[in-house]
RODO-2510 file (C-alpha; in nm, 4 decimals, decimal comma):
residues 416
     n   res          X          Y          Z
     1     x    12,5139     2,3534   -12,2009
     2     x    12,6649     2,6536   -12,0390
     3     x    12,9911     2,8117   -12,0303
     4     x    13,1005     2,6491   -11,7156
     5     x    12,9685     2,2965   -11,7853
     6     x    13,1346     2,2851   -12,1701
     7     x    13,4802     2,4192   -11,9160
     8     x    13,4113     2,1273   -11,6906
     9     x    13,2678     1,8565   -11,8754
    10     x    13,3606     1,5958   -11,6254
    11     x    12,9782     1,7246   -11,4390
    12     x    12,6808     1,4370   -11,4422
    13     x    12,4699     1,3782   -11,7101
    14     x    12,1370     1,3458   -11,7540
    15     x    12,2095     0,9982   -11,8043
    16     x    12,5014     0,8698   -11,5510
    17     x    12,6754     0,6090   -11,6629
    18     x    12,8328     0,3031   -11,4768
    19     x    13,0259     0,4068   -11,1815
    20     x    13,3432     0,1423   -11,3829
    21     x    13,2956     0,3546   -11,6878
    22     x    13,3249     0,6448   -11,5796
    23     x    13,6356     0,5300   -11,3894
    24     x    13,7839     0,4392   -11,7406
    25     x    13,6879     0,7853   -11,8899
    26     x    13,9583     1,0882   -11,9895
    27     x    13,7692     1,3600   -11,8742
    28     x    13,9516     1,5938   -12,0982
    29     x    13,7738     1,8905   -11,9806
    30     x    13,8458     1,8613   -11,6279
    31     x    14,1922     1,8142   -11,6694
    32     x    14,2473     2,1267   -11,8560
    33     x    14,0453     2,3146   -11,5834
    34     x    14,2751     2,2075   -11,3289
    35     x    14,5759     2,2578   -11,5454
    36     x    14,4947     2,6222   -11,6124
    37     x    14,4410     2,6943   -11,2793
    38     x    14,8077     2,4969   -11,1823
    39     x    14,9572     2,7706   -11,4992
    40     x    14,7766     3,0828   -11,3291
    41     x    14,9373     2,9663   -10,9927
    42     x    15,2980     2,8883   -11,1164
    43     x    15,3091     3,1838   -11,3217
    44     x    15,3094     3,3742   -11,0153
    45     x    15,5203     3,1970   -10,8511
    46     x    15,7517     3,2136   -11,1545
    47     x    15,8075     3,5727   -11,0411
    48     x    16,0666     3,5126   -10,7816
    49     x    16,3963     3,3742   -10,9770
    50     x    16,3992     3,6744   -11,1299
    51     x    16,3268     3,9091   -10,8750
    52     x    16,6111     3,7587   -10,6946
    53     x    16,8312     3,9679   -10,9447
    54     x    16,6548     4,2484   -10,7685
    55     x    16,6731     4,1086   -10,4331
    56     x    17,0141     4,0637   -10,4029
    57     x    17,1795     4,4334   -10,5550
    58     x    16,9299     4,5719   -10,3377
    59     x    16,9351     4,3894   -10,0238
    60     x    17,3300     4,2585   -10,0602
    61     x    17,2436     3,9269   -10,0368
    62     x    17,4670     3,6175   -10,0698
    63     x    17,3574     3,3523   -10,3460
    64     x    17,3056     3,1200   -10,0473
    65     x    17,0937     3,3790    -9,9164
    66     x    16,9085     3,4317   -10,2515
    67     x    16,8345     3,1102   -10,2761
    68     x    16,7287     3,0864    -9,9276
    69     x    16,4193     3,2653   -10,0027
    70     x    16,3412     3,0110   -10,2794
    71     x    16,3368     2,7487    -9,9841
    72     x    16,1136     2,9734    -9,7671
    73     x    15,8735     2,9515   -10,0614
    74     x    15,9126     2,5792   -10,0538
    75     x    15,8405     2,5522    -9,7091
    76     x    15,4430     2,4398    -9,7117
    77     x    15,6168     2,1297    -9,9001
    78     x    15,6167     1,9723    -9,5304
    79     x    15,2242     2,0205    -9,5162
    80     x    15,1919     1,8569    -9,8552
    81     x    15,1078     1,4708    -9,6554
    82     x    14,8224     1,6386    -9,4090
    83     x    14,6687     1,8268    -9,6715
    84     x    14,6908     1,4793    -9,9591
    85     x    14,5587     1,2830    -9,6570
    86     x    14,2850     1,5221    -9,6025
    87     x    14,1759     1,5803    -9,9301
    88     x    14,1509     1,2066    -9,9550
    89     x    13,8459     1,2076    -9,7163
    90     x    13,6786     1,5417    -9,7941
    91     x    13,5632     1,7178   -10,1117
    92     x    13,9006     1,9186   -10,1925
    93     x    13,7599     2,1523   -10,4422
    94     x    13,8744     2,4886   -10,2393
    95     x    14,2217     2,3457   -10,1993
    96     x    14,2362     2,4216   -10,6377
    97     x    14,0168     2,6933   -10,6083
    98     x    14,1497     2,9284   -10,3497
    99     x    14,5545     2,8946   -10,4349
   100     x    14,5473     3,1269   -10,7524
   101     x    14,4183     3,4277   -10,5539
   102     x    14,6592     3,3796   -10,2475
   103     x    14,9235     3,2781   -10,3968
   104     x    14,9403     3,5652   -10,6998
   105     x    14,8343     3,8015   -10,4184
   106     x    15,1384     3,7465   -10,1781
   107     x    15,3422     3,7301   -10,5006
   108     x    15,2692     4,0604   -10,6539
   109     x    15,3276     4,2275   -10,2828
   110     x    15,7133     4,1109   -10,3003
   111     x    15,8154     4,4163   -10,4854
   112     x    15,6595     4,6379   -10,1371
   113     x    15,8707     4,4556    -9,9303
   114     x    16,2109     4,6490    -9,7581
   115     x    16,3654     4,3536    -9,5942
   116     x    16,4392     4,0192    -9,5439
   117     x    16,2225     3,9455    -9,3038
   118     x    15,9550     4,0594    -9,5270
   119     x    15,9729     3,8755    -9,8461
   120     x    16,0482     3,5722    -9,6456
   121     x    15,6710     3,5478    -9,4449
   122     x    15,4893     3,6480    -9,8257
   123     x    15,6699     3,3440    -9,9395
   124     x    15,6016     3,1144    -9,6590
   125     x    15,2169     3,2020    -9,7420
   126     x    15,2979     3,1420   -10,0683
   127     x    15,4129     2,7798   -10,0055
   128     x    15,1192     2,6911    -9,7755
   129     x    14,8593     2,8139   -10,1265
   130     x    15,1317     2,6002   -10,3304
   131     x    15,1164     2,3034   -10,1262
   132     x    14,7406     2,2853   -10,1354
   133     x    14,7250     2,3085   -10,4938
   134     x    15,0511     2,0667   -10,5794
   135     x    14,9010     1,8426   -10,3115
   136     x    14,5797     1,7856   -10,4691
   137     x    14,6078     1,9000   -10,8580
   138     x    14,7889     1,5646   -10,9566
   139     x    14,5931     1,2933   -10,8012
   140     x    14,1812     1,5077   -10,8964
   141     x    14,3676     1,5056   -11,2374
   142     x    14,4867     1,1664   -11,2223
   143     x    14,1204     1,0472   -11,1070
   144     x    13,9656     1,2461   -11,3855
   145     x    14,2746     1,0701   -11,6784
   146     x    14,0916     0,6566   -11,7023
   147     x    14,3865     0,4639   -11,7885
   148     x    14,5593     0,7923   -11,9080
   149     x    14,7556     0,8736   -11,6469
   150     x    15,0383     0,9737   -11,7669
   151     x    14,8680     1,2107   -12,0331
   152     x    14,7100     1,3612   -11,7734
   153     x    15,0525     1,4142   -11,5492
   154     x    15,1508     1,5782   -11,8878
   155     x    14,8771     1,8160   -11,9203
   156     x    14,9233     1,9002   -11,5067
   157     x    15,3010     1,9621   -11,5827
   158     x    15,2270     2,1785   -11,9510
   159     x    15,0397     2,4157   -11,6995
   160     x    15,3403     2,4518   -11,4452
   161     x    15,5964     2,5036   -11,7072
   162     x    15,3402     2,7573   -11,9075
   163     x    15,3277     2,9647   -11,5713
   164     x    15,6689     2,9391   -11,5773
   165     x    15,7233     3,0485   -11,8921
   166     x    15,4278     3,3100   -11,8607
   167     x    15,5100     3,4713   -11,5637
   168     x    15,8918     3,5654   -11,6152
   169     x    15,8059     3,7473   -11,9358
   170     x    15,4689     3,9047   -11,7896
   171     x    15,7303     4,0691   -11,5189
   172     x    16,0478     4,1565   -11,7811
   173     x    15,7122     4,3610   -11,9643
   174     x    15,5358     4,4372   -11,6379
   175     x    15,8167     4,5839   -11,4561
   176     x    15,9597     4,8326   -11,6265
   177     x    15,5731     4,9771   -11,6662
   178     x    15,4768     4,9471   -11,3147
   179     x    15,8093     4,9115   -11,1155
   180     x    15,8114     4,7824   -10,7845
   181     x    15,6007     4,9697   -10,6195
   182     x    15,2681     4,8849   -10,8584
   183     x    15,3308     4,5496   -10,9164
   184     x    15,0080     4,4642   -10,6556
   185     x    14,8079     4,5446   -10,9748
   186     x    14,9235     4,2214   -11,0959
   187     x    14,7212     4,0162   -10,8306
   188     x    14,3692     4,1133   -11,0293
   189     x    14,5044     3,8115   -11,2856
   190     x    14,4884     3,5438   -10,9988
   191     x    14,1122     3,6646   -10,8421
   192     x    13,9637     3,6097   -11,1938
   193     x    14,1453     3,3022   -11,1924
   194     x    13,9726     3,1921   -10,8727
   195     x    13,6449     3,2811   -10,9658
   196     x    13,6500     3,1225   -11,2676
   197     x    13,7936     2,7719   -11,1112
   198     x    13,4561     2,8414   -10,8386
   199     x    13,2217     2,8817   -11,1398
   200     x    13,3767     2,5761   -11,3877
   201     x    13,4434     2,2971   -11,1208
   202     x    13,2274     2,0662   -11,0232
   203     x    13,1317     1,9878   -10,6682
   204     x    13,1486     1,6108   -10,6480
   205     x    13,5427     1,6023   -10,7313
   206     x    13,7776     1,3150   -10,5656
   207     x    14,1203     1,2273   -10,5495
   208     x    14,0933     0,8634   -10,5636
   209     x    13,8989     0,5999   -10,7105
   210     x    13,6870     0,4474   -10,3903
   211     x    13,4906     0,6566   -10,1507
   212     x    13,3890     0,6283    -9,8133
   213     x    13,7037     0,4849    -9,7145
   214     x    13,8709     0,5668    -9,3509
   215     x    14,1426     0,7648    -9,3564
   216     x    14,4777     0,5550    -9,4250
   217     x    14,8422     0,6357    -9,2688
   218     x    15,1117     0,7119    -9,5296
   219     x    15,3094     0,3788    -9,3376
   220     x    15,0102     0,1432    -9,4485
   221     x    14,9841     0,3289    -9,7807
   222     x    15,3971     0,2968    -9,9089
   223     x    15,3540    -0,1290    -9,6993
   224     x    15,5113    -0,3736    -9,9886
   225     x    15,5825    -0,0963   -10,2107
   226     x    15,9719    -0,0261   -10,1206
   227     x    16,0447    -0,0592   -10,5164
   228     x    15,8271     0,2125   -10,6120
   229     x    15,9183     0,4405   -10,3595
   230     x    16,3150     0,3939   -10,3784
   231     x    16,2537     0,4775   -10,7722
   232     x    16,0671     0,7938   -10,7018
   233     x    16,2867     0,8989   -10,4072
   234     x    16,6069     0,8091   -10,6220
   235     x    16,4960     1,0252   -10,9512
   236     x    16,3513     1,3082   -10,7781
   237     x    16,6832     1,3614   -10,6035
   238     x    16,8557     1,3936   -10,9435
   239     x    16,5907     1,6209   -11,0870
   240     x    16,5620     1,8494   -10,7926
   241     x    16,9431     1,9384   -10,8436
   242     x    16,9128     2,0393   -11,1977
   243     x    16,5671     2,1817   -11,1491
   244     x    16,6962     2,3696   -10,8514
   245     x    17,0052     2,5491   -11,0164
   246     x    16,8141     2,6248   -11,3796
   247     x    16,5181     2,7741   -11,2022
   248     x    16,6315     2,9408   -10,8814
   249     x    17,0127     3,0090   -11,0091
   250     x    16,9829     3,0893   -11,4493
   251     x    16,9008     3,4675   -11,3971
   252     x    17,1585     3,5258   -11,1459
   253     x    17,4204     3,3062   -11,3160
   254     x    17,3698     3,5366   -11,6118
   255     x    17,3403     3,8254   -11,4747
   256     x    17,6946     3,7205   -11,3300
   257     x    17,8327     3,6909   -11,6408
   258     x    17,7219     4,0597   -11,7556
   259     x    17,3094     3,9981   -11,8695
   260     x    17,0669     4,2819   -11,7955
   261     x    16,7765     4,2244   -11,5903
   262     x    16,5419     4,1353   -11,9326
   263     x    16,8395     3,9768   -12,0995
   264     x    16,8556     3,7272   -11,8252
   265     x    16,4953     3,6830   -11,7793
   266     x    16,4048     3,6246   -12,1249
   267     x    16,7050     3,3258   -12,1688
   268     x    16,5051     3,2000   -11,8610
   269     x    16,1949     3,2471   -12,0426
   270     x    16,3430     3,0624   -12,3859
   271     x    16,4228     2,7462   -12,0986
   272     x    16,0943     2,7435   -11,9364
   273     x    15,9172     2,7637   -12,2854
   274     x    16,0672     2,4784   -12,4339
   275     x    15,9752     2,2736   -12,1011
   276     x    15,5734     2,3248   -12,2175
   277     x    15,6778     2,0655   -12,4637
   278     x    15,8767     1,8613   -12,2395
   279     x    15,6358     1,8267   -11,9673
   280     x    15,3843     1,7404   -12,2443
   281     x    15,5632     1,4771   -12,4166
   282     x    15,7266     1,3415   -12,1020
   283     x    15,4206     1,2146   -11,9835
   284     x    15,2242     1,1129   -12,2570
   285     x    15,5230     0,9361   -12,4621
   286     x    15,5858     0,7517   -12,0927
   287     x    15,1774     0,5897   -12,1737
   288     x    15,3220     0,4600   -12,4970
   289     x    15,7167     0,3824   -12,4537
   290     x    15,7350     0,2981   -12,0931
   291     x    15,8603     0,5140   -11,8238
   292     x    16,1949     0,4057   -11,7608
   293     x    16,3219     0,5038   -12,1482
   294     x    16,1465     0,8565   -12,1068
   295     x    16,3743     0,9079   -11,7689
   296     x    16,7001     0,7571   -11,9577
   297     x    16,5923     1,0085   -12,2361
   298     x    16,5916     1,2905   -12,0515
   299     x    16,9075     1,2811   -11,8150
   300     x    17,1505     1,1798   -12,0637
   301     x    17,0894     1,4835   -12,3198
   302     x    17,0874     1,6937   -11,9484
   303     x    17,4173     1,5885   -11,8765
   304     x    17,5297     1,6714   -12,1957
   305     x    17,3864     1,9888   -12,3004
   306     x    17,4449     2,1577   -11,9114
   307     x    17,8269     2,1109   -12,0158
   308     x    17,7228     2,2889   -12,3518
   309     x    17,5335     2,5743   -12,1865
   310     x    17,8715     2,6187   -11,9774
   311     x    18,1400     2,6447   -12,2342
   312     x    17,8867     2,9190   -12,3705
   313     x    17,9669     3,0963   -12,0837
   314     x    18,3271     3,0319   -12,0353
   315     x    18,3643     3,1154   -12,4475
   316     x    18,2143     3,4201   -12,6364
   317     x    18,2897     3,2829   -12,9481
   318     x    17,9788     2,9707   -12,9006
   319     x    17,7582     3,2077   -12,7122
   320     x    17,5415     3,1809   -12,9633
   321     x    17,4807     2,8190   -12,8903
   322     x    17,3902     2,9224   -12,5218
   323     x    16,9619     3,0029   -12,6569
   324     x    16,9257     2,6420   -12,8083
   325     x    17,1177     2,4324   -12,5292
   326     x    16,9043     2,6156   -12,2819
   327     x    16,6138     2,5035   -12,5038
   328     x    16,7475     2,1120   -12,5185
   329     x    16,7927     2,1686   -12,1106
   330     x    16,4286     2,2807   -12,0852
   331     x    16,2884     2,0216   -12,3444
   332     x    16,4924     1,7132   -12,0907
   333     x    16,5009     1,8349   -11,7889
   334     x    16,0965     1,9237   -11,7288
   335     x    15,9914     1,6194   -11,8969
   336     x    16,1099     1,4352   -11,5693
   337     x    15,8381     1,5924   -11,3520
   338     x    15,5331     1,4157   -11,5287
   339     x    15,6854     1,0617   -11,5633
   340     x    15,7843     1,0464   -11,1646
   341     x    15,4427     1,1731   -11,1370
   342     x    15,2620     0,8675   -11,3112
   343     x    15,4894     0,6196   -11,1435
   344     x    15,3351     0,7327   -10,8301
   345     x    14,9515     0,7586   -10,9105
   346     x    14,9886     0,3984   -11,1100
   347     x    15,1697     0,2689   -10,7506
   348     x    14,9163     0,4375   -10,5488
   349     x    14,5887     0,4437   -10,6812
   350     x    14,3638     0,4026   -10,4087
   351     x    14,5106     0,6757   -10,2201
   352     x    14,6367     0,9315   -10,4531
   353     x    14,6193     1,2528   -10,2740
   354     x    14,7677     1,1016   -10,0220
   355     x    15,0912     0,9440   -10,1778
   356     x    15,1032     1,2378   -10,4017
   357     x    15,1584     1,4784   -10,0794
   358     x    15,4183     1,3147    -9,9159
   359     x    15,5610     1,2617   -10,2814
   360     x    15,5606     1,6632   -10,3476
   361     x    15,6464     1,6756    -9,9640
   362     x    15,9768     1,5081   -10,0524
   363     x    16,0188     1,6669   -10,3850
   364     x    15,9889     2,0322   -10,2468
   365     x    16,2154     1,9672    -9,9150
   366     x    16,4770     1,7640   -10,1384
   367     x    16,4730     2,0700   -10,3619
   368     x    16,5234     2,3190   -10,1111
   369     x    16,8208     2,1068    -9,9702
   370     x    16,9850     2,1097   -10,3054
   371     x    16,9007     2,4580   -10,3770
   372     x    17,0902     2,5994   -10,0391
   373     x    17,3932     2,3301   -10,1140
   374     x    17,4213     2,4913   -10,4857
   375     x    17,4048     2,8501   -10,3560
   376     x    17,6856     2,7502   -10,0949
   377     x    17,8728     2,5731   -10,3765
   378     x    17,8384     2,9027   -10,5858
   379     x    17,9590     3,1417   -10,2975
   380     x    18,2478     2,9096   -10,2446
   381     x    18,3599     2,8536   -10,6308
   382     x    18,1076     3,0113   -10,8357
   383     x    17,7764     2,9364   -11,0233
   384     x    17,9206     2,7434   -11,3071
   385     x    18,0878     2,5364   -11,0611
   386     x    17,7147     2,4654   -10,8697
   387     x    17,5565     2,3843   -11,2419
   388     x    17,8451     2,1376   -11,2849
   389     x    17,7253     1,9206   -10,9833
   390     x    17,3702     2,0040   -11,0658
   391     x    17,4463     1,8118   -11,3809
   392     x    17,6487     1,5061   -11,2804
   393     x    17,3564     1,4062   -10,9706
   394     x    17,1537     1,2810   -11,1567
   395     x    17,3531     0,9868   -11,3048
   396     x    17,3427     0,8212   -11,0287
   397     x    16,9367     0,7581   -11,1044
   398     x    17,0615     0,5424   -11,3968
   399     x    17,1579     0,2600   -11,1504
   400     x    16,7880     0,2671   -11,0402
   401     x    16,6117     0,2335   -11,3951
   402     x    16,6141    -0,1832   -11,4104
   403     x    16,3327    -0,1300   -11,0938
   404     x    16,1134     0,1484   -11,2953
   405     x    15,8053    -0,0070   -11,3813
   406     x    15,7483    -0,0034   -11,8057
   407     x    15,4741     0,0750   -11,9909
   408     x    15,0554     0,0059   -11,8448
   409     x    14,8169    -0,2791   -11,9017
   410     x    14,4911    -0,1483   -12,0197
   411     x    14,3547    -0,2808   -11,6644
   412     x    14,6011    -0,0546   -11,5242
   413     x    14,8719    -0,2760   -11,3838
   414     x    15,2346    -0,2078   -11,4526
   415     x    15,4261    -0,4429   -11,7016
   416     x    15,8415    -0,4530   -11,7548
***
């Protein structure tokens, strides 16, 4: 077998087997395909919380305004149902394929850009390549994960919050190197990425489990499911706040407080790193405990440990406590992302690209909200202040977690 096919090992056999086996098999190959592609992608996109350090000395911007740009970049979110929909009818290989380049492209050109203006329309671009790729990722993984779901949301999610954790320290050792100006070099890294998605996928991917269907509406798709979708709507509202002040806000709260550039973007590093493990045991401890105790164990130690992380701040004598809480933050607060993500391909399995668009749709818009009300909150009464609320949110999920569905029959079906 070549290269590629060991890569992709979800392509046919010589021998196909039955279309319900298959169905039932973890194509573990595939999955980590996709996901490397999905850590490429983020790690570029990674780049911009700490280049808002940057931004705003040398633009004067407002945190509102900082933050701002993070929305721009969020702004293909609205796409994310037209593009699910779509890939749900057509092969949506490109829509994985194509995102890397683009998107680590119109990232690496942010350091050229002189104004506003400018770094806002490379990040709307940015969000378009995003939404493809966030649109479609989950539910071809999903498809490829059997009854595995939830492992496979994990291994999506351990690729995100690798980019994450990849990309901030590729730029604190990049930048200094190349400065602004040459920091197009770093595009080359998301071409070969491309390329190598082009050469290892196959060509008969799908993003749900019948084909040949017409296309559905997202009205008849969410019909008799109001349970499911006021749990997902209610949790992602919690986790965009905290999301939205640790990963636009941590660099510039810290550099607030007196943190170099690379002092800054390394604590935000230590977070992202320890959310590899909590995106991977999020998911795949959700398969075996149920996913409304992995969602009651990660706000609760949130809550907690985003007071910690504050009295760091506020008192020199525990900063040295202010490394490991961001560590328990990271661990908790990116293990959310994969569970939310299984209740919705387990509610939605017949249309997955679909339900997964308008789910990221949400997530992404919700997010943006929340990031523009913290940055307000921080102009008016400071950062600390907007980490506070970003904290406290998410209790009110708790009053939702009698209606989360528990752990999975082996035929797929949810059980309390």
């Amino acid at each position: 077998m070549d290269i590629a096919g060991e890569i992709a090992e979800g392509v046919e056999t010589a021998q196909p087997r039955p279309a319900a086996a298959a169905d039932e098999e973890f194509r573990a190959g595939r999955v980590v395909t996709i996901a490397a592609g999905h850590w490429i992608h983020d790690s570029y996109t990674a780049f911009l919380s700490p280049l808002l350090i940057v931004f705003k000395q040398n633009l004067g911007l407002t945190n509102a305004a900082a933050g701002l740009l993070a929305v721009f970049m969020q702004g293909g979110a609205v796409a994310q149902p037209l593009i699910g929909g779509l890939a749900d009818t057509i092969n949506p290989r490109f829509f994985v394929i194509l995102a890397p380049a683009v998107t680590g492209m119109c990232m690496s050109m942010l350091g050229l850009s002189t104004t506003y203006v400018t770094l806002a329309l490379f990040l709307l671009v940015v969000g378009l390549s995003s939404a493809c790729l966030h649109a479609v990722g989950p539910a071809l993984i999903a498809n490829s994960s059997g009854k595995r779901v939830g492992t496979g949301m994990s291994i999506w999610m351990v690729g995100g919050e690798a980019g994450r954790f990849f990309g901030p320290v590729v730029l604190a050792a990049a930048l200094p190197l190349l400065t602004l100006r040459h920091t197009p070099w770093l595009m080359i890294g998301g071409f070969i990425t491309s390329l190598l998605l082009f050469l290892a996928l196959p060509t008969n991917l799908a993003t749900r489990k019948r084909t040949g269907q017409e296309r559905t509406s997202l009205r008849q798709v969410i019909a008799g499911k109001g349970s499911v979708v006021a749990v997902v709507v209610g949790f992602t509202i919690g986790q965009v706040f905290m999301t939205g002040a640790l990963t636009t806000y941590l660099p510039l709260l810290l550099s607030s407080k007196g943190a170099t550039f690379t002092e800054a973007t390394m604590a935000f590093a230590f977070y992202e790193a320890t959310g590899v493990l909590g995106a991977f045991l999020g998911g795949t401890l959700s398969d075996r405990l149920g996913r409304r105790w992995m969602l009651l164990a990660a706000i609760v130690p949130t809550f907690i440990f985003m007071f910690v992380f504050l009295s760091t701040l506020a008192y020199p004598a525990i900063a040295w406590a202010r490394i490991p809480a961001l560590m328990v933050l990271g661990l908790a607060t990116l293990s959310i992302s994969p569970v939310i993500l299984a209740i919705v391909q387990d509610g939605f399995p017949e249309n997955r690209a679909l339900a997964n668009g308008a789910y990221m749709a949400m997530s992404f818009l919700s997010q943006s909200v929340a990031v523009l009300i913290l940055g307000a909150v921080g102009d008016r009464f400071g950062l600390s202040t907007s980490f506070a609320v970003s904290a406290t949110v998410p209790l009110f999920g708790l009053l939702l977690l009698g209606r989360v569905p528990g752990r999975v029959h082996r035929a797929g079906e949810a059980r309390s």
